[in-house]
DRENLO-284092 format. One line per 4 residues: number of its first residue (from 1); their letters; for each residue z, y, x of C-alpha. Coordinates in nm, 4 decimals, decimal comma. Layout:
NUM = A = Z Y X; ... .
END
This chain:
1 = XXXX = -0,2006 -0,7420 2,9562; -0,3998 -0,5468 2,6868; -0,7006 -0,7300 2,5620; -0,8681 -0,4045 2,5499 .
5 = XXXX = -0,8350 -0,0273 2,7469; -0,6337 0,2252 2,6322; -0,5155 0,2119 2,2798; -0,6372 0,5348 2,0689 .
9 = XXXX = -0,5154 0,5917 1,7187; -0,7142 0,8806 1,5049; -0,6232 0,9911 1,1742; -0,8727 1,0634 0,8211 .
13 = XXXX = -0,6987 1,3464 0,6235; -0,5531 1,1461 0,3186; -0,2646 1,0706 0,5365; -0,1990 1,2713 0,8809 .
17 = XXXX = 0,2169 1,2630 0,8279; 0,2017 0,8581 0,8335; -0,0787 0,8609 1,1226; 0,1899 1,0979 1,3068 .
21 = XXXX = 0,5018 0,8864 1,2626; 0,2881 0,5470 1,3569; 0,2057 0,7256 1,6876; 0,5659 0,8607 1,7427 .
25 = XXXX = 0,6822 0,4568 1,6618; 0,3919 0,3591 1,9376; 0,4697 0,6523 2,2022; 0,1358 0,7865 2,1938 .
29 = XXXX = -0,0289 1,1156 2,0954; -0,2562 1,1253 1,7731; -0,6415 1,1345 1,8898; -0,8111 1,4266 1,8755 .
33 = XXXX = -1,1131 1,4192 1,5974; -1,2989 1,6471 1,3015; -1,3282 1,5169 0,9469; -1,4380 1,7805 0,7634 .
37 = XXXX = -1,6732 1,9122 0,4325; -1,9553 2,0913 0,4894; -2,0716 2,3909 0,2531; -2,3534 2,1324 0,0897 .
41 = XXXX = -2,0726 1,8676 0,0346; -2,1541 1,6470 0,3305; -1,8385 1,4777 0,5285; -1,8851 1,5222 0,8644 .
45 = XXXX = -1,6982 1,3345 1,1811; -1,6428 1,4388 1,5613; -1,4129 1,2828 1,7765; -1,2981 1,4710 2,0360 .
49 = XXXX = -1,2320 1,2490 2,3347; -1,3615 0,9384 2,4957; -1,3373 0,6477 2,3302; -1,5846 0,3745 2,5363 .
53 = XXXX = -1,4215 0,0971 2,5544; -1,1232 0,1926 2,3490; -0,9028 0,0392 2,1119; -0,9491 0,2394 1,8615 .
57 = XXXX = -0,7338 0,2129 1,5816; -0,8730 0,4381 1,2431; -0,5591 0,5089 0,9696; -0,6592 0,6240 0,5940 .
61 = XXXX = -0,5121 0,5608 0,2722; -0,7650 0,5580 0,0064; -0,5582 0,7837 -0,1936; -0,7084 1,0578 -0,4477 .
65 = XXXX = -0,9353 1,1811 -0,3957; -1,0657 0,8180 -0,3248; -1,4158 0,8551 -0,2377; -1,3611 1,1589 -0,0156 .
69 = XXXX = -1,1668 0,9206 0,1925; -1,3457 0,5935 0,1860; -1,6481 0,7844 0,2924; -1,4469 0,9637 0,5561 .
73 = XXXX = -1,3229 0,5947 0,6522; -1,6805 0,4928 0,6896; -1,7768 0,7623 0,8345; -1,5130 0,7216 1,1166 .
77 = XXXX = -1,6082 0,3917 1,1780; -1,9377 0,4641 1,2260; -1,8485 0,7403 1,5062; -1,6016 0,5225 1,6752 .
81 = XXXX = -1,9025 0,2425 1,7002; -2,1340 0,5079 1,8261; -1,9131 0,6214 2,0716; -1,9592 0,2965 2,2241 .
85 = XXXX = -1,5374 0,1700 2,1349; -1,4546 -0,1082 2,2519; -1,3359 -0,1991 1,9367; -1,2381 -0,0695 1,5659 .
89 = XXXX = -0,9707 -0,1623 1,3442; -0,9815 0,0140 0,9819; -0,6491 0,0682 0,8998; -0,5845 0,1260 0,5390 .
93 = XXXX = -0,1904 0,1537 0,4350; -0,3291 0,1690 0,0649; -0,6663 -0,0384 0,0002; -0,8044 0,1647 -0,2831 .
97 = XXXX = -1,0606 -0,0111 -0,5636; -0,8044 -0,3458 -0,4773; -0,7042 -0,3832 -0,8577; -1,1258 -0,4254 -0,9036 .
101 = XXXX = -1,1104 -0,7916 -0,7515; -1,2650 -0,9905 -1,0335; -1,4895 -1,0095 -1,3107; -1,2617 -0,9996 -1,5821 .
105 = XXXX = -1,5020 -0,8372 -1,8216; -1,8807 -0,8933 -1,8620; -2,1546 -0,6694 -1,6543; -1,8384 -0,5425 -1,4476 .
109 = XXXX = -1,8641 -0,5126 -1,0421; -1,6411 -0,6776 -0,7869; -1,5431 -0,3241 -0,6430; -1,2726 -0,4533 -0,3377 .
113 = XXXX = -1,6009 -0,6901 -0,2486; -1,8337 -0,3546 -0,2159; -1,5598 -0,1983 -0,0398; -1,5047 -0,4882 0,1934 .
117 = XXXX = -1,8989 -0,4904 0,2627; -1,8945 -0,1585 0,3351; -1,6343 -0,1335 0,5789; -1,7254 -0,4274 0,7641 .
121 = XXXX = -2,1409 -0,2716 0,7393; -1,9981 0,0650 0,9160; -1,8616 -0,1551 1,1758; -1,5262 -0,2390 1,1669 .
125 = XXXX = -1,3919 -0,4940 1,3744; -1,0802 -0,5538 1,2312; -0,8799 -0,4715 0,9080; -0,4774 -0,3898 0,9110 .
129 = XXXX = -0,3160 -0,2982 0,5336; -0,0019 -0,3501 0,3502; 0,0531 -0,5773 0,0235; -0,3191 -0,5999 -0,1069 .
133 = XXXX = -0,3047 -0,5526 -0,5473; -0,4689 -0,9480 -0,4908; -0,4380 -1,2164 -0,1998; -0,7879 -1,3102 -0,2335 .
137 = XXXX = -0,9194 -0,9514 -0,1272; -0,8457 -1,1088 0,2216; -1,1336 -1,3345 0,1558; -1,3796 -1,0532 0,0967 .
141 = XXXX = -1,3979 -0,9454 0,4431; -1,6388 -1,1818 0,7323; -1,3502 -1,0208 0,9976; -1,0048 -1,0506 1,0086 .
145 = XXXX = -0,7730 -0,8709 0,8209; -0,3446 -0,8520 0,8653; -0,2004 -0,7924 0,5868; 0,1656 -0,6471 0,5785 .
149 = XXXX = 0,4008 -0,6339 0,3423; 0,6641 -0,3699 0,2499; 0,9195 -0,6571 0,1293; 1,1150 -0,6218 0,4266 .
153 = XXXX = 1,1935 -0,2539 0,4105; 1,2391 -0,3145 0,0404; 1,5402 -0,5835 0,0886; 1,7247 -0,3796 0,3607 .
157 = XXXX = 1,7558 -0,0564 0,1443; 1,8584 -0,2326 -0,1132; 2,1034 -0,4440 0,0085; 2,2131 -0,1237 0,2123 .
161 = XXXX = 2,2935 0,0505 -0,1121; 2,5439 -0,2259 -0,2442; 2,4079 -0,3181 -0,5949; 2,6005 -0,5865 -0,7719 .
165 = XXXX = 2,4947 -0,8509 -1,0306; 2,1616 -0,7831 -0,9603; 1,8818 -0,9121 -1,1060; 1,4677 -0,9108 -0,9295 .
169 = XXXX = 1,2236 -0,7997 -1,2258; 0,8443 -0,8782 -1,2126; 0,6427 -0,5953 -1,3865; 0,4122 -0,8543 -1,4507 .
173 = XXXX = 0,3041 -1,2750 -1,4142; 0,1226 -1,0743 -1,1279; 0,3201 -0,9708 -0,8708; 0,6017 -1,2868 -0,9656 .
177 = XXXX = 0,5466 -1,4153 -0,5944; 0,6137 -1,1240 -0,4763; 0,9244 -1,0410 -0,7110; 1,0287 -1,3886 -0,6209 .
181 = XXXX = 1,0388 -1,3861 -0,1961; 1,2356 -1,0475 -0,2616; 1,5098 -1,2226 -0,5011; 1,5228 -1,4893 -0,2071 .
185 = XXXX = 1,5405 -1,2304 0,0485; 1,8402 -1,0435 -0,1851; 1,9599 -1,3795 -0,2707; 1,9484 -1,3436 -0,6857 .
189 = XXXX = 1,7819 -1,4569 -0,9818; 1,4598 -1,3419 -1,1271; 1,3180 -1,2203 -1,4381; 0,9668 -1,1455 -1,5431 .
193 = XXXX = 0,7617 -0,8845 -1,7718; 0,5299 -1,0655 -1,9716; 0,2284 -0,8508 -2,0755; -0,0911 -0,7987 -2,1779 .
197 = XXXX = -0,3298 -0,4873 -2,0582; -0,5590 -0,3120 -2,3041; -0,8503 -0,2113 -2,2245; -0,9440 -0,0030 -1,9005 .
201 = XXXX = -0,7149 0,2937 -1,9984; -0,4548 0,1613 -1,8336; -0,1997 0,0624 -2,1436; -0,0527 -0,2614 -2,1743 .
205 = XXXX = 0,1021 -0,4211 -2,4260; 0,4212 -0,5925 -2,3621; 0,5136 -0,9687 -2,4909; 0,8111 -1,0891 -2,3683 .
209 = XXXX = 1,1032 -1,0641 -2,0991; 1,1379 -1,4543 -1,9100; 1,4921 -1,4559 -1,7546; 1,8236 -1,3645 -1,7867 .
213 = XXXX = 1,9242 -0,9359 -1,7635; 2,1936 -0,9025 -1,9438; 2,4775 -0,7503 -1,8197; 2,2661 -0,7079 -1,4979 .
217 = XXXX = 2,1256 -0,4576 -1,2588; 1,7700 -0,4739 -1,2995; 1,5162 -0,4266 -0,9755; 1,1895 -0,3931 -1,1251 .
221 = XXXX = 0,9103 -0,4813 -0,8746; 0,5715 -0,3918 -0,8744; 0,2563 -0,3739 -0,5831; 0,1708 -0,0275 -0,7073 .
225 = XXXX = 0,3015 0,2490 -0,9900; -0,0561 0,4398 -1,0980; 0,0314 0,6434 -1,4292; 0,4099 0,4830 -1,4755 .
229 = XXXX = 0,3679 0,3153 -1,8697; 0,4073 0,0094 -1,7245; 0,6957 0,0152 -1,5774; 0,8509 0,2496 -1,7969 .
233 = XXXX = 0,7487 0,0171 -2,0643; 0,9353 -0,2320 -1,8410; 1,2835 -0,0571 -1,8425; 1,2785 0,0396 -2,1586 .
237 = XXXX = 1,2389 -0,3750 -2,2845; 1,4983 -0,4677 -1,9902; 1,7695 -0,1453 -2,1380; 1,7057 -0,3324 -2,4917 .
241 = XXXX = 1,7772 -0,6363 -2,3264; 2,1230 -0,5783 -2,2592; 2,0669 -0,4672 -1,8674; 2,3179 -0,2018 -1,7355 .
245 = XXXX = 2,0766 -0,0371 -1,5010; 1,7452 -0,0223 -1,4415; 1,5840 0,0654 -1,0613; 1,2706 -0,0143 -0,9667 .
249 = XXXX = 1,0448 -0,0128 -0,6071; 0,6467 -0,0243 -0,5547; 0,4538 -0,0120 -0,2321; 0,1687 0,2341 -0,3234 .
253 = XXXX = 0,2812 0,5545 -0,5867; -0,0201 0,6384 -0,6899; 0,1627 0,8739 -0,9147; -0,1767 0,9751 -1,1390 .
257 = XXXX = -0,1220 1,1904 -1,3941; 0,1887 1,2522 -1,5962; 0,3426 0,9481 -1,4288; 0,6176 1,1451 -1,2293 .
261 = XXXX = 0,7121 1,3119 -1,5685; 0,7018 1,0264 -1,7052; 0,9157 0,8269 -1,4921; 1,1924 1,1159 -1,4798 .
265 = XXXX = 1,2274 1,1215 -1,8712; 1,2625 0,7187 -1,8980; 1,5956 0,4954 -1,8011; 1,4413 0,3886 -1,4717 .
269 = XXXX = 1,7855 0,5082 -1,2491; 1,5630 0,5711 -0,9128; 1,1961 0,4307 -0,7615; 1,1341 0,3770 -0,4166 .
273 = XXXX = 0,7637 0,4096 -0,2979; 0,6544 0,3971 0,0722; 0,4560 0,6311 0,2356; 0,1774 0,4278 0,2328 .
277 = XXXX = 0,0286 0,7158 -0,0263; 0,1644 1,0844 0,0638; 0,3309 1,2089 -0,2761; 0,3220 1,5532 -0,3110 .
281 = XXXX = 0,6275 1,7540 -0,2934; 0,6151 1,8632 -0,6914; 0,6313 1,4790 -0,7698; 0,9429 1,4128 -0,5662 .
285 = XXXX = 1,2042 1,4617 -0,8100; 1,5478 1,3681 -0,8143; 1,4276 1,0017 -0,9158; 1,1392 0,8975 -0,6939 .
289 = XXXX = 1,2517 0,8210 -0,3433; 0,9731 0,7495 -0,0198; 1,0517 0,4984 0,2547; 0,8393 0,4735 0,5314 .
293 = XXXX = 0,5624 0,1853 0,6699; 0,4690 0,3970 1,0117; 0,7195 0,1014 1,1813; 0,5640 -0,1721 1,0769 .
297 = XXXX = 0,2165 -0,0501 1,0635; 0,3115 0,1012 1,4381; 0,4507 -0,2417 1,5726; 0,1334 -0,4276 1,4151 .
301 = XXXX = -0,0897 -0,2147 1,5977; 0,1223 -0,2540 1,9004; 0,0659 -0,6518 1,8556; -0,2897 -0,6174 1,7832 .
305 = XXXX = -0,3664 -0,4147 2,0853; -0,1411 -0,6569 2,3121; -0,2958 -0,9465 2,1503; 0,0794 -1,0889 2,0168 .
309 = XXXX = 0,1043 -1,2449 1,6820; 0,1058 -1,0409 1,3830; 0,3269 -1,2777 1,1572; 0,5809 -1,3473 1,3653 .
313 = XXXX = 0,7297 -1,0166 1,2614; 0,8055 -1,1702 0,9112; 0,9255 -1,4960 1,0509; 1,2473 -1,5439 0,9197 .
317 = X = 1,3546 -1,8619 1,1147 .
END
């Protein structure tokens, strides 16, 4: 039996078209709410049906513009808690700030820390996202937080389109882990992108390629692609390094920028993003190609609510 009463799922607006296809996975209609600007600026919230005692379930991506929707998010929460739910999950496909986890520079904030404070302040109960930029973001929350990953969805398509000789690429030492359970899930080797970033303009510099491509169909890996130089930067080293092809797959496509341009000019054959940030239909060119998270993100909520285990959808034995 449901831990709670009736489960309620109510979208922000950086992502209605994922909120949608969650509640279609679930069977449910999206809740009825407001989020809107006023003329002076201010967000304002009103949901639009009972919620006492509810499970209420919140979805935003904090996707540009990012503060408009954190503050939405917050904003949310605080109605839901008002409105006397029973409780609140904050679920965030895209955790925005995540790549602001340490104090890698002097006089710098912890940004995913504030965030995390913030959220939890408002009155969130719980926290569901996918593939956090750092595991220890986890640790910045006094609730708990289920964290999915896209690796999954990334291994079936992949070994649904056939490629031979294939080799896993890590954009960076970063995401290795990651790039490493998807070469075990695809069953081949892995290489690595060693670099160094410059600055906080986003450049990097690259060093070195660890692994064997040649003669080999690269799959370049990465948690997120914001403006695209690394990762072009990436293919470009791995087509000098004797790989045949280069394809590549991130969870979150930021897309800022020129990065959609960019990535259609360079050797990178296709990238796959999810939908865990909506990318507008003037960036989806022949190249970039979306995959969805509304299942998983749907059949996590439906565990949450039912109070089944999480991680026993990515238990592989």
């Amino acid at each position: 039996m449901p831990l709670y009463e009736e489960l309620k799922v109510f979208s922000g607006n950086s992502n209605p078209f994922l909120t949608q296809a969650i509640c279609n996975y679930l069977g449910v209609s999206a809740g009825r709410i407001e989020v809107f600007k006023f003329s002076n600026d201010n967000t304002f919230v009103k949901i639009q049906e009972n919620v006492r005692q509810r499970d209420v379930f919140l979805v935003q991506s904090f996707s540009e513009p990012v503060n408009d929707h954190l503050m939405e998010m917050l904003i949310m929460i605080d109605a839901a808690k008002r409105a006397s739910a029973g409780r609140i999950t904050a679920v965030m496909p895209y955790y925005g700030y995540g790549r602001t986890d340490k104090k890698d520079q002097p006089r710098v904030p912890i940004t995913a820390r504030l965030v995390a404070d913030l959220l939890t302040t408002a009155g969130a109960d719980r926290v569901l996202t996918v593939d956090l930029h750092a595991g220890q973001i986890q640790g910045f929350f006094n609730i708990p937080v289920d964290e999915l990953t896209a690796l999954p969805i990334f291994a079936r398509y992949w070994q649904e389109k056939g490629i031979s000789n294939a080799v896993v690429v890590a954009v960076d030492i970063g995401i290795s882990k990651r790039a490493r359970d998807l070469a075990e899930m695809l069953e081949v080797p892995l290489a690595i992108v060693e670099k160094r970033r410059l600055g906080n303009e986003g450049s990097s510099e690259l060093l070195n390629i660890i692994g064997d491509v040649e003669g080999r169909t690269a799959i370049l890996m990465d948690d997120e692609v914001d403006t695209g130089g690394s990762m072009n930067n990436a293919a470009v080293a791995l087509m000098e390094a004797g790989a045949n092809k280069v394809y590549a797959c991130c969870t979150h496509g930021v897309l800022s920028g020129s990065a959609a341009e960019r990535i259609v000019n360079g050797p990178i054959e296709d990238l796959i993003l999810t939908d865990s940030i909506p990318v507008s239909p003037e960036k989806r060119n022949g190249k970039i190609k979306i995959i969805t998270v509304a299942d998983i993100l749907g059949e996590a909520i439906h565990r949450i609510h039912s109070g089944l285990s999480v991680g026993a959808m990515f238990d592989t034995n």
